[in-house]
PDB file of N, CA, C and O in Angstrom:
ATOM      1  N   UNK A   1       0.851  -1.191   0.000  1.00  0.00           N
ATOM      2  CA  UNK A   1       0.000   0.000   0.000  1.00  0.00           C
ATOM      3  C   UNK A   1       0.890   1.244   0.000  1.00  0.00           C
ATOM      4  O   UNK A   1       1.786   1.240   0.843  1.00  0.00           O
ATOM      5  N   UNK A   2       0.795   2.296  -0.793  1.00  0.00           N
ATOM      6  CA  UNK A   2       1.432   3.321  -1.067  1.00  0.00           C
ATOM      7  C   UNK A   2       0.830   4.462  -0.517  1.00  0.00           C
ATOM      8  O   UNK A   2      -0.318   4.598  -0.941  1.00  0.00           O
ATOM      9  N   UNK A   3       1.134   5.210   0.161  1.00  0.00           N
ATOM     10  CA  UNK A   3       0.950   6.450   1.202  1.00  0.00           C
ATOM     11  C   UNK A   3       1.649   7.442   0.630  1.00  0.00           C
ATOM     12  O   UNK A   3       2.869   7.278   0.598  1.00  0.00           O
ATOM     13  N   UNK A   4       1.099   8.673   0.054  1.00  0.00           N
ATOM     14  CA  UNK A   4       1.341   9.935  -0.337  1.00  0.00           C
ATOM     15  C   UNK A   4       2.096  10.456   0.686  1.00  0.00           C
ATOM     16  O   UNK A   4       1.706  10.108   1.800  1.00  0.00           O
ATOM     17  N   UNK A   5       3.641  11.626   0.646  1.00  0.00           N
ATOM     18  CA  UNK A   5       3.443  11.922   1.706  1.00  0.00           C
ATOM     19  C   UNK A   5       2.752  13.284   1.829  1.00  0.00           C
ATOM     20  O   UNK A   5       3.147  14.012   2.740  1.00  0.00           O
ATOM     21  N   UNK A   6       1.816  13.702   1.065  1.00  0.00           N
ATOM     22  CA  UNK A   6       1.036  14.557   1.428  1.00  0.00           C
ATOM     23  C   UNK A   6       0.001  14.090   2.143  1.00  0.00           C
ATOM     24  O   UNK A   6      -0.456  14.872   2.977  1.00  0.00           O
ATOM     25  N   UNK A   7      -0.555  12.905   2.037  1.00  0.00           N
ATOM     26  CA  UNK A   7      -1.583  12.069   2.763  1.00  0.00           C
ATOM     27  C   UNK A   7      -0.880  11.979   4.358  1.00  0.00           C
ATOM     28  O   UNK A   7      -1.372  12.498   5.360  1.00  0.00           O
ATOM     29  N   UNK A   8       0.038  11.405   4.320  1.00  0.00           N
ATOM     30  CA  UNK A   8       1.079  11.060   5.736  1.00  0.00           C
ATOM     31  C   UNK A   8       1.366  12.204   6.570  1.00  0.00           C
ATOM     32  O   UNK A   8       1.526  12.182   7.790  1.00  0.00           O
ATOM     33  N   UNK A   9       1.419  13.231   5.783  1.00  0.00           N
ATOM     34  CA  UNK A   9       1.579  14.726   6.818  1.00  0.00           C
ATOM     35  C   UNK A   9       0.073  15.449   7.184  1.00  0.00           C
ATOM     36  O   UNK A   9       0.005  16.476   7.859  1.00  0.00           O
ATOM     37  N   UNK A  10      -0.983  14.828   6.694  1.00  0.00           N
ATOM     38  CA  UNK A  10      -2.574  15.006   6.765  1.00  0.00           C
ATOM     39  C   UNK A  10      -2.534  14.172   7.951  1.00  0.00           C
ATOM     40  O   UNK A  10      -2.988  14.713   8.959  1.00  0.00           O
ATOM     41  N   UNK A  11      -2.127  13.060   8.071  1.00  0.00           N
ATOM     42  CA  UNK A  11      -2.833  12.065   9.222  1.00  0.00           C
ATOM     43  C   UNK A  11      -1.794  12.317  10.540  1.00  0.00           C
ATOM     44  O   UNK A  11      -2.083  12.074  11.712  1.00  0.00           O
ATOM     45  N   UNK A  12      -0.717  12.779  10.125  1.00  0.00           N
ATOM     46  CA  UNK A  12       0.100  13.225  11.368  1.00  0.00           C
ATOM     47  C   UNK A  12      -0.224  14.417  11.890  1.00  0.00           C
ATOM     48  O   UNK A  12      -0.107  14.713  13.079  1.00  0.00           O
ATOM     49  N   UNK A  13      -0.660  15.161  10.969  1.00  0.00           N
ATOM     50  CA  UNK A  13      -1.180  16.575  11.359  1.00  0.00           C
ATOM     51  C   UNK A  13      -2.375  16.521  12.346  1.00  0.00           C
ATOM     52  O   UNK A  13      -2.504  17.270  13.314  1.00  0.00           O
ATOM     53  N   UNK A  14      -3.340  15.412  11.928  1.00  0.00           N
ATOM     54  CA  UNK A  14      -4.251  15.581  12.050  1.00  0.00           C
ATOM     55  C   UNK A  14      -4.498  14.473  13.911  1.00  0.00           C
ATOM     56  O   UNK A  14      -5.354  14.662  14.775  1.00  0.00           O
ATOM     57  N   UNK A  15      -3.572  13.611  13.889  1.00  0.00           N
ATOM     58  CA  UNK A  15      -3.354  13.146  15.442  1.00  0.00           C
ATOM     59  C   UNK A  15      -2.577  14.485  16.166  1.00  0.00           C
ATOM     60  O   UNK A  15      -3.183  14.950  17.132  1.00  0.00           O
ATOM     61  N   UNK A  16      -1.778  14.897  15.933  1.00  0.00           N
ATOM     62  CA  UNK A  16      -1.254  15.922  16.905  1.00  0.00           C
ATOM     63  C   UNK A  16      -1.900  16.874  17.297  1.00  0.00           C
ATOM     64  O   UNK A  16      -1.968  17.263  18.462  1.00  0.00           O
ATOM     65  N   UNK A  17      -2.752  17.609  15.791  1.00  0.00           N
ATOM     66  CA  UNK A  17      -3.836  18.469  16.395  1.00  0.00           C
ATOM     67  C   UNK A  17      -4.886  17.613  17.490  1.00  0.00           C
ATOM     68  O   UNK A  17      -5.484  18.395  18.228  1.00  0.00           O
ATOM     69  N   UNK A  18      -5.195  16.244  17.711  1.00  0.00           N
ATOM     70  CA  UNK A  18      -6.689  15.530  18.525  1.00  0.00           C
ATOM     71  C   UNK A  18      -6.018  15.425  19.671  1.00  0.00           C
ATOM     72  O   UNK A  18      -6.637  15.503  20.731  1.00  0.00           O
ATOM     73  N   UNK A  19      -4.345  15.189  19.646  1.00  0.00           N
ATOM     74  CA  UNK A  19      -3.612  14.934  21.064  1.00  0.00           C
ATOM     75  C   UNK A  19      -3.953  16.223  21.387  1.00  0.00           C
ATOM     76  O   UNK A  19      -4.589  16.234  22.441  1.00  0.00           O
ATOM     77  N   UNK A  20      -3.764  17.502  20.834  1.00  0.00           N
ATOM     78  CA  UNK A  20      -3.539  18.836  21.667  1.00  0.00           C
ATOM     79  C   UNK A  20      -4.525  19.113  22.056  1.00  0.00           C
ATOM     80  O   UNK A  20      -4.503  19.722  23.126  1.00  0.00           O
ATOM     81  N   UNK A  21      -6.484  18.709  21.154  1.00  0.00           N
ATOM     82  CA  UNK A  21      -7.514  19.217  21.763  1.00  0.00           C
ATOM     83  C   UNK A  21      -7.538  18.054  23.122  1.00  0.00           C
ATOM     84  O   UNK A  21      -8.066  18.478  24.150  1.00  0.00           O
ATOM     85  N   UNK A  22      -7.135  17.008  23.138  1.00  0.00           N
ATOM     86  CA  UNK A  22      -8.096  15.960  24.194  1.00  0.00           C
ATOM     87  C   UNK A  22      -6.746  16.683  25.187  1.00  0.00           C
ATOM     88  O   UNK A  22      -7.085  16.537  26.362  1.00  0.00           O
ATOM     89  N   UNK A  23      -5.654  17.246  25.129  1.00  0.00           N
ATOM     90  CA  UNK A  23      -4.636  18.037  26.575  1.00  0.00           C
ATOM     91  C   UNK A  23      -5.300  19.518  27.000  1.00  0.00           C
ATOM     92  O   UNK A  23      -5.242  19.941  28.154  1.00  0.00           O
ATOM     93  N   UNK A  24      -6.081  20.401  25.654  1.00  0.00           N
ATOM     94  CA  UNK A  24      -6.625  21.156  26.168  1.00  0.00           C
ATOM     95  C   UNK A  24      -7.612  21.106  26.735  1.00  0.00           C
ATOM     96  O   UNK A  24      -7.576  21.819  27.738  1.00  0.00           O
ATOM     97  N   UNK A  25      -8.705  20.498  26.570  1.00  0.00           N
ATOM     98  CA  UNK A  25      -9.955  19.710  27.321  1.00  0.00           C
ATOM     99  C   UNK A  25      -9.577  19.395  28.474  1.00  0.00           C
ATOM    100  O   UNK A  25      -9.939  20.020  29.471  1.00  0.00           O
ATOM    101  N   UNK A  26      -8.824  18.418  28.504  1.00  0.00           N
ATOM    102  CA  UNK A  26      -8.364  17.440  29.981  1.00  0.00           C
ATOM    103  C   UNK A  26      -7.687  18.928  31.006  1.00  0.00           C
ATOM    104  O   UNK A  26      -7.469  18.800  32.211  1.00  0.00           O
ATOM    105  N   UNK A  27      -7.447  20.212  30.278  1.00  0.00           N
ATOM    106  CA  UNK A  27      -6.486  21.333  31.478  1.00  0.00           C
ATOM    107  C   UNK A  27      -7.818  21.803  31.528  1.00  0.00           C
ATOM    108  O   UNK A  27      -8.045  21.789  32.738  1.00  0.00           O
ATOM    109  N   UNK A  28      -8.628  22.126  31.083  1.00  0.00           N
ATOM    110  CA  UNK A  28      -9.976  22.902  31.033  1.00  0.00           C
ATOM    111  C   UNK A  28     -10.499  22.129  31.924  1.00  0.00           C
ATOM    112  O   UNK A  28     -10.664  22.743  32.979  1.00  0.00           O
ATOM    113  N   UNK A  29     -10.937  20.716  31.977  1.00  0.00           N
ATOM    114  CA  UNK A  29     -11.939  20.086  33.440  1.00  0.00           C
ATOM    115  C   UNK A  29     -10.740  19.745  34.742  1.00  0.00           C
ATOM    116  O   UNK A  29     -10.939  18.946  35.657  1.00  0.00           O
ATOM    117  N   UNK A  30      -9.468  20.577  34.545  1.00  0.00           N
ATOM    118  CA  UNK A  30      -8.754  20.258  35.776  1.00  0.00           C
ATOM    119  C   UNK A  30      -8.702  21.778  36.151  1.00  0.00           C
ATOM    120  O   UNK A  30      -8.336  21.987  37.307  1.00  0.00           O
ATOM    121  N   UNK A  31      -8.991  22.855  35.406  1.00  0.00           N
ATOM    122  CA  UNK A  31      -9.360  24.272  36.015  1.00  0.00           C
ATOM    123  C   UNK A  31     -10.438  24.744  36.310  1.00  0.00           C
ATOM    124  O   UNK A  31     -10.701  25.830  36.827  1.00  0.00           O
ATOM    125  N   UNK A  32     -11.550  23.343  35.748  1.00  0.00           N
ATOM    126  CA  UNK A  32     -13.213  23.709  36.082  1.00  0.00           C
ATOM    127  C   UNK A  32     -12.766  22.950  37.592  1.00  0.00           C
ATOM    128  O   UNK A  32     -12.545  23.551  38.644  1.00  0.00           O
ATOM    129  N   UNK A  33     -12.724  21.974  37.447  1.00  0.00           N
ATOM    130  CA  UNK A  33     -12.533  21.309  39.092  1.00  0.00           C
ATOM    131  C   UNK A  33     -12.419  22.317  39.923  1.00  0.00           C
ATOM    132  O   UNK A  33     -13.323  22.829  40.583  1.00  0.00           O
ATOM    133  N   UNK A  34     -10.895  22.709  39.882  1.00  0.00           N
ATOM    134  CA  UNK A  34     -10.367  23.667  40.915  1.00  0.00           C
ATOM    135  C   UNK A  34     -11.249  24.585  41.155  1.00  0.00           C
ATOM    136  O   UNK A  34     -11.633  24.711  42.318  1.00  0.00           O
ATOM    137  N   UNK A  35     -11.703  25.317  40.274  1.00  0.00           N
ATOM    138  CA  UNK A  35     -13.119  26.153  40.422  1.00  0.00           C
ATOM    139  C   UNK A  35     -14.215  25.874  41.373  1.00  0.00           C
ATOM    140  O   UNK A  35     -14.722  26.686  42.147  1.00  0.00           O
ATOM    141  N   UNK A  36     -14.549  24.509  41.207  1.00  0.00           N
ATOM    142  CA  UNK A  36     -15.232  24.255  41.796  1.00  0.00           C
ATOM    143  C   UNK A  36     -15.055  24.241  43.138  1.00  0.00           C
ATOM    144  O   UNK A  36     -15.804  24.817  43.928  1.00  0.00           O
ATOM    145  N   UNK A  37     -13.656  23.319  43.567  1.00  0.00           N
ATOM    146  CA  UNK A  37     -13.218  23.201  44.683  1.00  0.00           C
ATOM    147  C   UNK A  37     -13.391  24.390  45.647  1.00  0.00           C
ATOM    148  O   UNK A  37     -13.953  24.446  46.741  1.00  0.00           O
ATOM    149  N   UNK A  38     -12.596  25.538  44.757  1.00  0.00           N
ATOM    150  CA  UNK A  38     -12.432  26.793  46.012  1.00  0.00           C
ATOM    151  C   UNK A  38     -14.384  27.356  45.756  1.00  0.00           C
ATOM    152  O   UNK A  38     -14.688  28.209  46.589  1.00  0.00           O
ATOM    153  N   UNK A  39     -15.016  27.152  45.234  1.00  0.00           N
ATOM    154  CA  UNK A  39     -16.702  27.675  45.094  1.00  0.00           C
ATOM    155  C   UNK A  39     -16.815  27.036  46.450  1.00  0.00           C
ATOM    156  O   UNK A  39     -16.687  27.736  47.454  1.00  0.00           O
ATOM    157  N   UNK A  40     -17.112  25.385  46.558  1.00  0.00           N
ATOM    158  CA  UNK A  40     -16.915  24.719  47.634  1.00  0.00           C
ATOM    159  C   UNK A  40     -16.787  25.277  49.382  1.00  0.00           C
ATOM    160  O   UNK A  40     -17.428  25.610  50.380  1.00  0.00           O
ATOM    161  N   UNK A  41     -15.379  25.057  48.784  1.00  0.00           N
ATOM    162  CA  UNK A  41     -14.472  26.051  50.208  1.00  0.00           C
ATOM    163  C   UNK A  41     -15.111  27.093  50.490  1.00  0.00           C
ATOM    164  O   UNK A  41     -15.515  27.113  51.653  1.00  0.00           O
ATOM    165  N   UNK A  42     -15.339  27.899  49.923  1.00  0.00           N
ATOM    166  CA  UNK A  42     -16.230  29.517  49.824  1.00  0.00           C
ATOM    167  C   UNK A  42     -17.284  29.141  50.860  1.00  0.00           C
ATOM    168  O   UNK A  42     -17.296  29.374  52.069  1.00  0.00           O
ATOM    169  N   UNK A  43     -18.450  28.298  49.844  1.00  0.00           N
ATOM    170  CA  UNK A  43     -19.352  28.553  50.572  1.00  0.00           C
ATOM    171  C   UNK A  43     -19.321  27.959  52.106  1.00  0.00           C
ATOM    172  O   UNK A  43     -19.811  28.576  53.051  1.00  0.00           O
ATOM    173  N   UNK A  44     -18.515  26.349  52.257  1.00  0.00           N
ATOM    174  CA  UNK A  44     -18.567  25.909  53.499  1.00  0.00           C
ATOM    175  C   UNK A  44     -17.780  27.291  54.570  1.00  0.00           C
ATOM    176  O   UNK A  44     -18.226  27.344  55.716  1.00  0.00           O
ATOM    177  N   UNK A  45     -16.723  28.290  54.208  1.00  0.00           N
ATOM    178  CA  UNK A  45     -16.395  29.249  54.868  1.00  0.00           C
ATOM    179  C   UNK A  45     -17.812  30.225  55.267  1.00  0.00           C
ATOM    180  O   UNK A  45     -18.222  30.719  56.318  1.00  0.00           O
ATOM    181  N   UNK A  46     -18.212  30.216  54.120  1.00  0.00           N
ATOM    182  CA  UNK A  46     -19.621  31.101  54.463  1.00  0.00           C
ATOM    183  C   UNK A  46     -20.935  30.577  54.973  1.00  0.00           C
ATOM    184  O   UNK A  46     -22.016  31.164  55.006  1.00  0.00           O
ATOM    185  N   UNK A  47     -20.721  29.709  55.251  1.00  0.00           N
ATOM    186  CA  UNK A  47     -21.798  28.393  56.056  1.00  0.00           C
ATOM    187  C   UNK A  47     -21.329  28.875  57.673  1.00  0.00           C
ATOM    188  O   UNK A  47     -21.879  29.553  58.542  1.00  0.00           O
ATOM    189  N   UNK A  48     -20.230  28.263  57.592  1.00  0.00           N
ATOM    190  CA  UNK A  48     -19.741  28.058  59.342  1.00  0.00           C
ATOM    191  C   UNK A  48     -19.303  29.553  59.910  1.00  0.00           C
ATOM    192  O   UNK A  48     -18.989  29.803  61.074  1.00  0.00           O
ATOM    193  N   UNK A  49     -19.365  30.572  58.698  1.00  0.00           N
ATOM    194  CA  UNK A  49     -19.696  32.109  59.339  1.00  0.00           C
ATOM    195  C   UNK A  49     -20.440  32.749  60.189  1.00  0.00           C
ATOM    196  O   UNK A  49     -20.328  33.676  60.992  1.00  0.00           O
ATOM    197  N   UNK A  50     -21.697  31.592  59.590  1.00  0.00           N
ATOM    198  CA  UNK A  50     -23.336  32.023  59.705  1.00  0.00           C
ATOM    199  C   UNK A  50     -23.263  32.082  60.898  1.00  0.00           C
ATOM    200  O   UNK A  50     -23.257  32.985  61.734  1.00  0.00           O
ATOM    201  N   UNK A  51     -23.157  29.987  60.907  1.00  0.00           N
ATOM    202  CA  UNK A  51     -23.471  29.631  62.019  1.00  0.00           C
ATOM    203  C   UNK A  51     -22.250  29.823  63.766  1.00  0.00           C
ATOM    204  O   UNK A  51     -22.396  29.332  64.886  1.00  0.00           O
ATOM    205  N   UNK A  52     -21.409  30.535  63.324  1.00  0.00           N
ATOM    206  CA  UNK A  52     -20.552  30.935  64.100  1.00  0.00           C
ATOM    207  C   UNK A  52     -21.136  32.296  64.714  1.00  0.00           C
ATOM    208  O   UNK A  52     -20.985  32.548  65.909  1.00  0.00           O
ATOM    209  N   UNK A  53     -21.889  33.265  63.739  1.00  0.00           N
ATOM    210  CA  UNK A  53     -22.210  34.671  64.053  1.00  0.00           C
ATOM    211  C   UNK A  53     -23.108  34.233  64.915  1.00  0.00           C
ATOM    212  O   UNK A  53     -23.781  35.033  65.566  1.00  0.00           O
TER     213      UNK A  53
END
């Protein structure tokens, strides 16, 4: 089977670009997390405020 290498620099192109979206995705739900985490923290700080006042 004979592979162009214009075809071969299409399919390499085209994994490196899916590696870089599925690393940008995967940093995006590890900065939504964290988000979440300190939202979290927040409110349990603003919970035991309440009930401290």
């Amino acid at each position: 089977m004979k592979i162009s290498v214009w075809n071969f620099g299409k399919i390499v192109l085209r994994r490196r670009f899916s590696a870089f979206g599925i690393k940008k995705t995967f940093i995006n739900q590890i900065l939504r997390f964290k988000q979440q985490l300190l939202e979290i923290a927040g409110l349990s700080r603003s919970v035991k405020g309440a009930f401290a006042s």
